[in-house]
C-alpha positions in Angstrom: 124.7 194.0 292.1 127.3 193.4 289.6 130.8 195.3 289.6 132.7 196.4 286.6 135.8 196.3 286.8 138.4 196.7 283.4 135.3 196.6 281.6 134.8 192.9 282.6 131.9 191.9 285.2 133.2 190.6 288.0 131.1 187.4 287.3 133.7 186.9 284.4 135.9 185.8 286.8 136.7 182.4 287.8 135.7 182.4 291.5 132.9 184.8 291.2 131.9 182.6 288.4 131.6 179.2 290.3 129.6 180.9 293.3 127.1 182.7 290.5 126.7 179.4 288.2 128.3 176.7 289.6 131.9 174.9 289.1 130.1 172.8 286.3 129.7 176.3 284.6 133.6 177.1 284.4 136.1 176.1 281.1 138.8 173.8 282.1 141.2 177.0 281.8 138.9 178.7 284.4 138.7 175.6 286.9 142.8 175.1 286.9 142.7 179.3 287.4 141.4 178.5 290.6 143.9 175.9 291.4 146.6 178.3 290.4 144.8 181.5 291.9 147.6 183.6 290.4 149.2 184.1 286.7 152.2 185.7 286.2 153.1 189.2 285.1 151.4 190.6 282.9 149.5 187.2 282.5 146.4 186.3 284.2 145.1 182.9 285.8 143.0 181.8 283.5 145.6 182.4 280.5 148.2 181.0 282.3 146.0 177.8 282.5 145.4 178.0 278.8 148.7 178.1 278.8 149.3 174.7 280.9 146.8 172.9 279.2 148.4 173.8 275.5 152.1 172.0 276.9 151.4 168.7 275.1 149.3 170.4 272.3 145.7 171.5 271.9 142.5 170.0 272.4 143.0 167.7 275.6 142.3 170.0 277.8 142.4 168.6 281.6 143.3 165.3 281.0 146.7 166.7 279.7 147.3 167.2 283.5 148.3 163.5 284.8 151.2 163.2 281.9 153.0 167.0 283.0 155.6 166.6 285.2 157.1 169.4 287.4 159.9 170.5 285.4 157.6 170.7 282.3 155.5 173.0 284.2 158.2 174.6 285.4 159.2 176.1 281.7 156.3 178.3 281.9 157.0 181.8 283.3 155.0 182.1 285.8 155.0 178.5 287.5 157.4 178.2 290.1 157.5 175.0 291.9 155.2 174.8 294.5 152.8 176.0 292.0 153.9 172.8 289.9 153.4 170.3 292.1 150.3 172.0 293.1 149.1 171.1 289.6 150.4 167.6 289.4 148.9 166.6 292.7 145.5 167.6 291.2 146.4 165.7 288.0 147.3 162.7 290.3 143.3 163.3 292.1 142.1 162.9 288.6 143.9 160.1 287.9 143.0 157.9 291.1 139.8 159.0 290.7 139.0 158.1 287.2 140.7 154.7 288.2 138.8 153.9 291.4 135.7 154.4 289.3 136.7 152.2 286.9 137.7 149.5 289.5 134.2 149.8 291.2 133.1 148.2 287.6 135.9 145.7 287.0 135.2 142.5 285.3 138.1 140.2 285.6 136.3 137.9 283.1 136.4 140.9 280.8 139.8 142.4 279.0 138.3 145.7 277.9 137.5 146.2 281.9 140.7 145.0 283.2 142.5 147.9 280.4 139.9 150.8 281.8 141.2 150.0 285.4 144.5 150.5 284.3 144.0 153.5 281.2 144.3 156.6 283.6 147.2 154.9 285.8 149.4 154.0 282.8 148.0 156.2 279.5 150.0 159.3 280.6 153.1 157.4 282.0 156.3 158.5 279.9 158.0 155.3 281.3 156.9 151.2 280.6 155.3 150.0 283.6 154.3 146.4 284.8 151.5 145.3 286.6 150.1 142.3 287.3 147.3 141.3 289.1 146.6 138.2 291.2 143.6 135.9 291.4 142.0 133.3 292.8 140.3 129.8 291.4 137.2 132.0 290.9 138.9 134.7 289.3 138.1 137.4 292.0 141.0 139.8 292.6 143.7 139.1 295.1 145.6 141.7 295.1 147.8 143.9 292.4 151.5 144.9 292.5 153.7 147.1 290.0 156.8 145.0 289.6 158.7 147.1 287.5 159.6 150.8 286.2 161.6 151.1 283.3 162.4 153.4 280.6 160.4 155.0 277.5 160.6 152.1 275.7 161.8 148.7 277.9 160.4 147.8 281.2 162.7 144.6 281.9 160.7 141.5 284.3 162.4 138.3 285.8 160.4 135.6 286.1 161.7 135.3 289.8 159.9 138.6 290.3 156.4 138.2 288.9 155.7 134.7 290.5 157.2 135.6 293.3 154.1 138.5 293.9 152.4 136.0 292.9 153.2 133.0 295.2 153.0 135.5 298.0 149.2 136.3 297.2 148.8 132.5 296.5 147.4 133.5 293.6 146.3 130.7 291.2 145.9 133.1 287.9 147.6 136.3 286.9 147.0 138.9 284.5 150.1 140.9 283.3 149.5 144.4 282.3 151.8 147.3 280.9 152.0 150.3 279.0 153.3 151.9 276.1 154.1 155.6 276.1 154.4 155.8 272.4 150.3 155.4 272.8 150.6 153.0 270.5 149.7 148.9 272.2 151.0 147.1 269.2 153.0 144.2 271.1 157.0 143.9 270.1 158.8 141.0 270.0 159.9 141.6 273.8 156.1 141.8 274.7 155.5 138.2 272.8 158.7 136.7 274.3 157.8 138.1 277.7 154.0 136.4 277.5 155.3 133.4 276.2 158.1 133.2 279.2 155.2 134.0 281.6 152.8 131.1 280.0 155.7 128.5 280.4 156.7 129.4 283.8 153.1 129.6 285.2 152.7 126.4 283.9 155.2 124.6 286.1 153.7 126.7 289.2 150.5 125.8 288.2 149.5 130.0 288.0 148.3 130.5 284.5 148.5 133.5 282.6 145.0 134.6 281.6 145.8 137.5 279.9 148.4 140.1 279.0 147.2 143.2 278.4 149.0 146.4 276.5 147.9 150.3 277.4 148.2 152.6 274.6 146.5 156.2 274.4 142.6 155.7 274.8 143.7 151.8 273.5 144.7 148.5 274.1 145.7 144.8 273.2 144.8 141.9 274.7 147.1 138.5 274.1 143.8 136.4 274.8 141.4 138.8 272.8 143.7 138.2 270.1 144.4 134.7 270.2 147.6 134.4 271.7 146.4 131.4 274.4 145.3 129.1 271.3 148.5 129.9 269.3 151.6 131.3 270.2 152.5 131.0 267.1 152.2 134.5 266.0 152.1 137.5 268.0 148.8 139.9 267.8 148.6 143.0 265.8 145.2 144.9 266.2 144.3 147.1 269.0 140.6 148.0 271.0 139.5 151.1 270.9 
């Protein structure tokens, strides 16, 4: 039997929901209610998740999570700390699990697989991160290393660092990859210079660069897609969707 209760069956609620229907039944609101298992005063769970997923704007709703930090969270009443990091921990699960998914399918012969791998790790990132990762003479996957955090819009590289990583996996072939947390992969003239830097230094190593690839928001560049490895001449301008 069903209890009322407020004039709402109790099956309205989240966890009464899930063991009626199902978790695949619940709204994203209702699923991070059940996270949170407690609003604030005078504000429930599941409007207080509403209220989460609405902090970068509507229509996201869970994959907001990854890019909210725990002073962001912490603006709404309601959310003290422990129940922030409670809530980026789950959007950190998401993350590693979208991306482990996405590595079980990588194709290092293929850019747009190389830019899934990476798309959860690096789409929500407020900061320019560097990746690269190392192969060998058949292309399979060495080994990956982030070799630099830097700032919302710079992430600065030596040279001496990124063959260096590489050297150590005895890597014959990188692939440099990096974000944009503007969303927007369009390469600037550091991101040409940098690739162009890379190129000529691999060279002398004999590592090659076979690729460089930009994250944007649900987008990306590739330097070979676009030419780049033909002619340096001019730097590429169009993004993947």
């Amino acid at each position: 039997m069903i209890r009322k209760s407020g004039g709402l069956t109790e099956v309205s609620r989240p966890y009464e929901k899930c063991l009626r229907f199902g978790a695949a039944k619940l709204t994203d609101a209702e699923l991070l209610a059940v996270i949170m298992r407690t609003g604030a005063r005078g504000t429930g769970a599941v409007r207080l998740a509403e209220q989460v997923l609405s902090l970068r704007g509507e229509g996201r709703g869970l994959g907001v999570l990854p890019g909210l930090s725990v002073p962001e969270l912490m603006t709404l009443p309601g959310i003290g700390e422990v129940k922030a990091i409670e809530i980026c921990c789950v959007g950190e699960i998401s993350r590693r699990i979208a991306s482990s998914d996405a590595g079980s399918r990588l194709s290092i012969h293929d850019p747009s697989g190389v830019a899934e791998y990476y798309m959860e790790l690096l789409r929500h990132d407020s900061q320019e991160n560097i990746h690269c990762m190392m192969l060998d003479t058949r292309n399979h996957v060495l080994g990956e290393e982030r070799l630099t955090r830097g700032t919302s819009d710079c992430s600065p590289l030596s040279t001496r660092d990124l063959f260096g990583a590489a050297l150590r996996y005895r890597a014959t072939g990188i692939i440099l990859v990096h974000n944009h947390p503007s969303g927007d992969p369009t390469p600037s003239e550091a991101d040409v210079l940098l690739t162009e830097k890379a190129r000529e230094a691999g060279s002398l190593l004999d590592i090659r660069l076979l690729d460089h690839i930009i994250i944007g928001d649900r987008c990306y560049v590739s330097f070979a897609d676009n030419g780049f490895f033909e002619s340096s001449a001019n730097g590429p301008d169009e993004s993947k969707n």
